[in-house]
C-alpha atoms as a printed R data frame, in Angstrom:
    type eleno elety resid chain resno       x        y       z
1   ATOM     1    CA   UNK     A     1 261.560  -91.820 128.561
2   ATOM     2    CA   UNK     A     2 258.879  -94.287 126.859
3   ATOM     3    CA   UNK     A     3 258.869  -94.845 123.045
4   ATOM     4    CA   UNK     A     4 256.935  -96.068 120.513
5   ATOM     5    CA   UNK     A     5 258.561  -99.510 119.305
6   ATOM     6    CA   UNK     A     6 257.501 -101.461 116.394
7   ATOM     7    CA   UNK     A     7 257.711 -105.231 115.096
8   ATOM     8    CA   UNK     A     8 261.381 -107.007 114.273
9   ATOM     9    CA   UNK     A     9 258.927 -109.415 112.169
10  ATOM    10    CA   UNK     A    10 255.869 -106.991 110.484
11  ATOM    11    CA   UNK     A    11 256.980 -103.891 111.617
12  ATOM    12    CA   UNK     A    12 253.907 -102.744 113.763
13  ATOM    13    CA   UNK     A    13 253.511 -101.020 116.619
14  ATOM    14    CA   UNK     A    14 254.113 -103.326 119.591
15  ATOM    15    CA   UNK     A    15 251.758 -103.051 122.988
16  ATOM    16    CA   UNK     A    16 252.259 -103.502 126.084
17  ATOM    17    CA   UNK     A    17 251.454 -106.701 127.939
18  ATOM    18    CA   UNK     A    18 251.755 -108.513 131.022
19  ATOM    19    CA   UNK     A    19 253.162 -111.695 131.535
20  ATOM    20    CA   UNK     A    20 251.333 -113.018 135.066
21  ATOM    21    CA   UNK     A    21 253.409 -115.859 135.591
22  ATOM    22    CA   UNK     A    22 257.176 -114.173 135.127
23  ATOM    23    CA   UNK     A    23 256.120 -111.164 136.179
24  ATOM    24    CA   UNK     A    24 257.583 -108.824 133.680
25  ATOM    25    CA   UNK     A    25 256.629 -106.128 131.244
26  ATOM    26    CA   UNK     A    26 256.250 -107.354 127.353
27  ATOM    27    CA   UNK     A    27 255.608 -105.749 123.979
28  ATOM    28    CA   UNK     A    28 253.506 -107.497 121.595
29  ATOM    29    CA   UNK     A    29 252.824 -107.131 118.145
30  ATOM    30    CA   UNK     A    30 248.643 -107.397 117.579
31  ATOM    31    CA   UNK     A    31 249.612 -108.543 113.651
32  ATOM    32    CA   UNK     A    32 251.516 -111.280 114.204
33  ATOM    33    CA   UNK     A    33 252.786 -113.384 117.270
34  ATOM    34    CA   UNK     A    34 256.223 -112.037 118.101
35  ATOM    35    CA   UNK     A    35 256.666 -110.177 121.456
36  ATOM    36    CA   UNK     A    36 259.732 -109.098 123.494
37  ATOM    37    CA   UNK     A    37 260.588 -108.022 126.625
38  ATOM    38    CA   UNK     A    38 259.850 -104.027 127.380
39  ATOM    39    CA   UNK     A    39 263.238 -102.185 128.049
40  ATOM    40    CA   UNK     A    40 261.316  -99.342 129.800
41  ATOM    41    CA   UNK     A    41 258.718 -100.531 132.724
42  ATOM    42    CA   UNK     A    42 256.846  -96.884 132.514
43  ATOM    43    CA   UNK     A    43 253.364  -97.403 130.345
44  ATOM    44    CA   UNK     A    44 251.976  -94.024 129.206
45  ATOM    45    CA   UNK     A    45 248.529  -93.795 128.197
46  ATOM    46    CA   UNK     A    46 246.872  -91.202 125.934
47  ATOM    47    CA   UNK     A    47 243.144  -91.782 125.767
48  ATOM    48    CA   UNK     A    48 241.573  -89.020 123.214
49  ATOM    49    CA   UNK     A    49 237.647  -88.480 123.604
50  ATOM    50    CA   UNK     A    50 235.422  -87.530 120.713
51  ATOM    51    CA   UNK     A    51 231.500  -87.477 120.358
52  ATOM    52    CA   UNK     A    52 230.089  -89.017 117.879
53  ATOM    53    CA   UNK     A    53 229.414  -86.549 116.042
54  ATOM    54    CA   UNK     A    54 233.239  -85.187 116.213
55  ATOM    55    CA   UNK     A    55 234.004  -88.784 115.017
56  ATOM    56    CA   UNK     A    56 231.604  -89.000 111.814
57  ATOM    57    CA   UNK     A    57 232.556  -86.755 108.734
58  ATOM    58    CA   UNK     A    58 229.454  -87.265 106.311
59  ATOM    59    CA   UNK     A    59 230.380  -86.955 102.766
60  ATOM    60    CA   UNK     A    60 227.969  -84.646 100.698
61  ATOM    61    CA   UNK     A    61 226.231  -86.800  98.259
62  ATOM    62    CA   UNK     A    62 225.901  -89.881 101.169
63  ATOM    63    CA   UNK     A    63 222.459  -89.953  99.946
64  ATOM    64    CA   UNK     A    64 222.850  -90.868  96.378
65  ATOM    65    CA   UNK     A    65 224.593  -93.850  97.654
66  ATOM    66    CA   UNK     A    66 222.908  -97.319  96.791
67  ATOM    67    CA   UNK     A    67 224.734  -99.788  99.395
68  ATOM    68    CA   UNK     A    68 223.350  -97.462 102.515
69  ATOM    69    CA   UNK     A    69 219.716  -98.328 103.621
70  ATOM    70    CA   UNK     A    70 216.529  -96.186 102.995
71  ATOM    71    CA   UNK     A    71 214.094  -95.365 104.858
72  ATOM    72    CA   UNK     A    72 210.194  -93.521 104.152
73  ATOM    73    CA   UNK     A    73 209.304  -93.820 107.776
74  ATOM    74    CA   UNK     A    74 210.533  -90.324 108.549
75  ATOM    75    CA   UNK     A    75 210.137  -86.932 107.832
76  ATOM    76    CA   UNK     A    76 212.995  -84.853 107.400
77  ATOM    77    CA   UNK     A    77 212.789  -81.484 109.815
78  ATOM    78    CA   UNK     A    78 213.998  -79.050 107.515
79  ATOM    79    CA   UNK     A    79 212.096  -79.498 103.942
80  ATOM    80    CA   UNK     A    80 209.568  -82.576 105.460
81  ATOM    81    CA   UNK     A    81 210.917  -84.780 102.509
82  ATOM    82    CA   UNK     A    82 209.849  -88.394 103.056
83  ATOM    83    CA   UNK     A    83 212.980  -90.021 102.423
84  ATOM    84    CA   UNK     A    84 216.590  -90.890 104.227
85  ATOM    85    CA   UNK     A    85 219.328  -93.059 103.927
86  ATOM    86    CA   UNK     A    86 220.829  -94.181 107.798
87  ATOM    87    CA   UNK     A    87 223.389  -95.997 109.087
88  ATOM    88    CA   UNK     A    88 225.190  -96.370 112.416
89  ATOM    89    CA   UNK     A    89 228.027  -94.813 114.090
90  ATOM    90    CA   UNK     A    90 229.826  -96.342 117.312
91  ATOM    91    CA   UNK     A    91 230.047  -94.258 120.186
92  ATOM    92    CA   UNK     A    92 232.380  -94.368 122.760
93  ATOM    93    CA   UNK     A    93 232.295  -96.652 126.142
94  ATOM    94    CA   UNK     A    94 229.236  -94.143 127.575
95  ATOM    95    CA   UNK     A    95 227.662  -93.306 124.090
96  ATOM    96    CA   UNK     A    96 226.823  -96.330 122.905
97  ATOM    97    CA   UNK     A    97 225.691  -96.725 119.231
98  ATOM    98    CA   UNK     A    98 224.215  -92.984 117.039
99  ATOM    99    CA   UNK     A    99 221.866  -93.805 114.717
100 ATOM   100    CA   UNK     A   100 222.145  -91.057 111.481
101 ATOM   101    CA   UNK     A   101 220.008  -90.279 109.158
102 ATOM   102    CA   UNK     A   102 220.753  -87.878 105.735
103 ATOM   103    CA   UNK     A   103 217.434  -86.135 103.795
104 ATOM   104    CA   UNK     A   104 217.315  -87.877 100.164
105 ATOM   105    CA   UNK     A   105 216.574  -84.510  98.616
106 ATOM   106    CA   UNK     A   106 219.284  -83.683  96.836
107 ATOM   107    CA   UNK     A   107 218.615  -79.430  97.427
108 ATOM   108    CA   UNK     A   108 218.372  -80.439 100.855
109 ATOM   109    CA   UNK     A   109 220.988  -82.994 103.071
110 ATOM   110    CA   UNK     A   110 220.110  -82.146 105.878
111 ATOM   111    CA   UNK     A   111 221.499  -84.846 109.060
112 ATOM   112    CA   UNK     A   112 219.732  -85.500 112.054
């Protein structure tokens, strides 16, 4: 059975890697430069998909704060107030970048 194993030197989790030229299985550490040789040659792999709106949690007063970018381009489609704050969100592989944008009314906060 495969295990998670972490650094000897940072403690880490290690990866798995392939070394082309001797042919063999290794675990590497992506903090620091120590690897070792993989006891187990069976490489399990979980790969958990999420929108991005699964992904982004959006805090309740995101609006009030001053280091996001504003915008009074667009109308917001629930009270028409003028002004948003926005930033971006990576997607996955297919989705690409999500652009958000939060309704500056403070009675309002509505995200589209």
């Amino acid at each position: 059975m495969s295990r998670m194993t972490f650094c000897r030197e940072c403690n880490n989790m290690l990866y798995p890697k392939e070394d082309k030229l001797g042919k063999v299985l290794l675990l590497a550490c992506h903090n620091c430069d120590h690897q070792e040789e993989a006891v187990d040659s069976c490489v399990y792999r979980n790969e958990v998909k999420h929108s991005a709106h699964e992904k982004t949690t959006i805090v309740h007063d995101v609006s009030s704060d001053p280091t996001l970018p504003r915008t009074k381009s667009t109308r917001c489609g629930r009270c028409n107030h003028r002004e948003a704050v926005f930033f971006q969100s990576p997607g996955g592989r297919d989705e690409g970048m999500t652009l958000f944008f939060v309704c500056c009314n403070h009675q309002c906060g509505h995200r589209w």
